[in-house]
N, C-alpha and C positions, 0 to 999 in steps of 0.2 A: 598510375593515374596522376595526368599534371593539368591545372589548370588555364594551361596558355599554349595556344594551339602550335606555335611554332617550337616548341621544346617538340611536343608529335611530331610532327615534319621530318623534326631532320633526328629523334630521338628513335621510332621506331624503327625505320628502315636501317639505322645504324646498328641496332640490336636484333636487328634479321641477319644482317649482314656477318654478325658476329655468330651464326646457328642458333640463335635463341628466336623460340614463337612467341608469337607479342597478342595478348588481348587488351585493347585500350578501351579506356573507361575517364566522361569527360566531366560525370559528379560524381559525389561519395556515397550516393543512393545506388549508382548502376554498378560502381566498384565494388561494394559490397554484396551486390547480387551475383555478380562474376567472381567471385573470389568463393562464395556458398558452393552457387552450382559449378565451376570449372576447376576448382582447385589448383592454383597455378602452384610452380614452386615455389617463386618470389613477389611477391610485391613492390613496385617502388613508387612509394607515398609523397603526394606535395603536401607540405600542413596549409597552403591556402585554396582552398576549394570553393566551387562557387553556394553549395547548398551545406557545408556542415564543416566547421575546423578539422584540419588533419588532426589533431591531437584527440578528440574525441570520435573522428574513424579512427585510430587506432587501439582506443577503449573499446571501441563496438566489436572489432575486428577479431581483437584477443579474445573476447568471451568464446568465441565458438573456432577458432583457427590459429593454429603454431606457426603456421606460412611463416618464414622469415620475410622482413622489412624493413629495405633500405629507406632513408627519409631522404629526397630529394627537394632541395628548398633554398627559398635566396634569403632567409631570417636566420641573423648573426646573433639573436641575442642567447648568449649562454644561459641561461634559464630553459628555454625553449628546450633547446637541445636534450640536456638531461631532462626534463618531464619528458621527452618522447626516448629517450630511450630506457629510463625508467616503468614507463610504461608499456613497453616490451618491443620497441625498434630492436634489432638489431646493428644500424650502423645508420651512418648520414654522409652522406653527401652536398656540399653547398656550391651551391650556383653564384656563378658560372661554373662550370668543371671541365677536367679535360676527359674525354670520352675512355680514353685509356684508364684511368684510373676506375671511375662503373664501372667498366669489364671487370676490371681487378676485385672492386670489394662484391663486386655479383656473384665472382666466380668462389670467392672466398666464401659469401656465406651461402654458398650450395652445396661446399666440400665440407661444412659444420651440419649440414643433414641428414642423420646416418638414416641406413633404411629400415623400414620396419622391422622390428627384431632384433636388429646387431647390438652388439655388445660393443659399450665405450671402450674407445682405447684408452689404456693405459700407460703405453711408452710413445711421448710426442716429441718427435724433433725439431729443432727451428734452428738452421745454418748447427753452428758450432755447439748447441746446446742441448743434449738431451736431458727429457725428463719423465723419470718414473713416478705413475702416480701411486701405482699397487707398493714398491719400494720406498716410496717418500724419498727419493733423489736425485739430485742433478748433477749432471756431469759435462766437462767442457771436453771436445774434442777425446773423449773413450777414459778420461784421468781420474784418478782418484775421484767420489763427493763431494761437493761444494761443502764447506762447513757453514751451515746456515742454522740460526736460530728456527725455533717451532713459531713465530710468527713471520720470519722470512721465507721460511717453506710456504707455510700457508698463502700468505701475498702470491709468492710466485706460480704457485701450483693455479689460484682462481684467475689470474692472468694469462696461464698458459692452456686453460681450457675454454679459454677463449680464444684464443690464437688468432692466425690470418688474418689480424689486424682488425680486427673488431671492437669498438670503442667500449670501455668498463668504464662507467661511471666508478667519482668518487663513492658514493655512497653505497654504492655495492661492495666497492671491497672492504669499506668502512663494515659495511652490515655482515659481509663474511668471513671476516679475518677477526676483528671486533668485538660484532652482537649491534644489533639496534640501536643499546644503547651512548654509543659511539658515532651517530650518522655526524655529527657537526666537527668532529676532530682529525681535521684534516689535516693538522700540522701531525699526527701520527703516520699518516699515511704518508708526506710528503717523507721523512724522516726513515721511514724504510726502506721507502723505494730508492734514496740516495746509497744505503747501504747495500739492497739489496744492486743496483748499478756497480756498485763498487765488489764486487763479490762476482760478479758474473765479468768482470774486465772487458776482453776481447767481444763479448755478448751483449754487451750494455747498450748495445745499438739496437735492441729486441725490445726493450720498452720505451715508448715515443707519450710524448706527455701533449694532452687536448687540453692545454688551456681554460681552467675554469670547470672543465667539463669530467677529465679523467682519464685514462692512457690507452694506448692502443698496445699490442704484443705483437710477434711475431718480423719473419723480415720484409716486409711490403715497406722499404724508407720511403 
């Protein structure tokens, strides 16, 4: 759902084009009635809409729906951002974009959708790094454990169950590495993830840092 008709034009036919079926929706009233009754797999949200802020469709939306939720939007301010993905975005995308990369994070968060039933995995790969989450270990290239502290596990583990490049807010891994009472110290976080880069060497290229906002995992550079 965008609210500038030329983003439609040339957005849905290109996400036809790619096998995906498109239900478009031109307020946050009829998106929200399409998203009740149709149940898509994905949503991609603009927060400027003509009858209600994206950031409160995306309140409304979570009460009753897990849909994952791309934000697609041409507002740079980092505040923005983490309220919507605090608020249960899945990821963003900022306008202008290049059509290739949607594909990418589309595709990414439909492959974080298990299906009804399934049981999470628990050994996730990314390039050079695997990691066990039943085991509590990481390993480079099939070698030995990485020697990691129990709060650099933790970091990495809530980062790597995120994966395929899904944006983690500071404050999430603040709040699960931490506790709540840790949301404003962020100079802890910045301070691990130095290490925890350092400890991962050749793999360090798996955690990309969102400015302001919080890092992304996985190999999608």
């Amino acid at each position: 759902m965008d609210d500038e008709p030329q983003i439609h034009r040339f957005l849905k036919p290109a996400l036809e084009a790619a096998g995906l079926a498109v239900l478009r929706a031109d307020t946050a009233t009829e998106a929200l009635r399409l998203i009740a009754t149709q149940s898509p797999a994905l949503v991609l949200l603009d927060l400027g809409l003509p009858d209600m802020d994206g950031q409160e469709v995306l309140v409304r939306l979570r009460a009753f729906s897990l849909v994952p939720v791309i934000i697609v939007s041409a507002r740079e301010r980092e505040m923005e951002k983490v309220q919507a993905l605090d608020a249960g975005a899945d990821d963003y995308v900022e306008k202008p974009f290049a059509l290739a990369e949607l594909l990418a994070r589309i595709r990414a968060a439909l492959r974080r959708v298990a299906p009804a039933g399934a049981k999470a995995e628990t050994l996730l790969r990314f390039g050079p790094l695997e990691v066990d989450l039943a085991r509590r270990t990481a390993r480079l290239d099939g070698q030995e454990p990485l020697r990691l502290t129990p709060r650099e596990w933790e970091l990495l583990a809530a980062l790597a169950r995120a994966g395929d490049g899904r944006v983690v807010t500071q404050r999430h891994l603040l709040a699960t590495v931490w506790g709540a009472a840790h949301l404003e110290d962020t100079q802890y976080l910045r301070v691990y993830i130095a290490q925890l880069r350092q400890k991962l060497g050749e793999a360090a290229f798996l955690i990309r840092t969102e400015p302001g906002v919080g890092y992304r995992f996985g190999e999608d550079r």
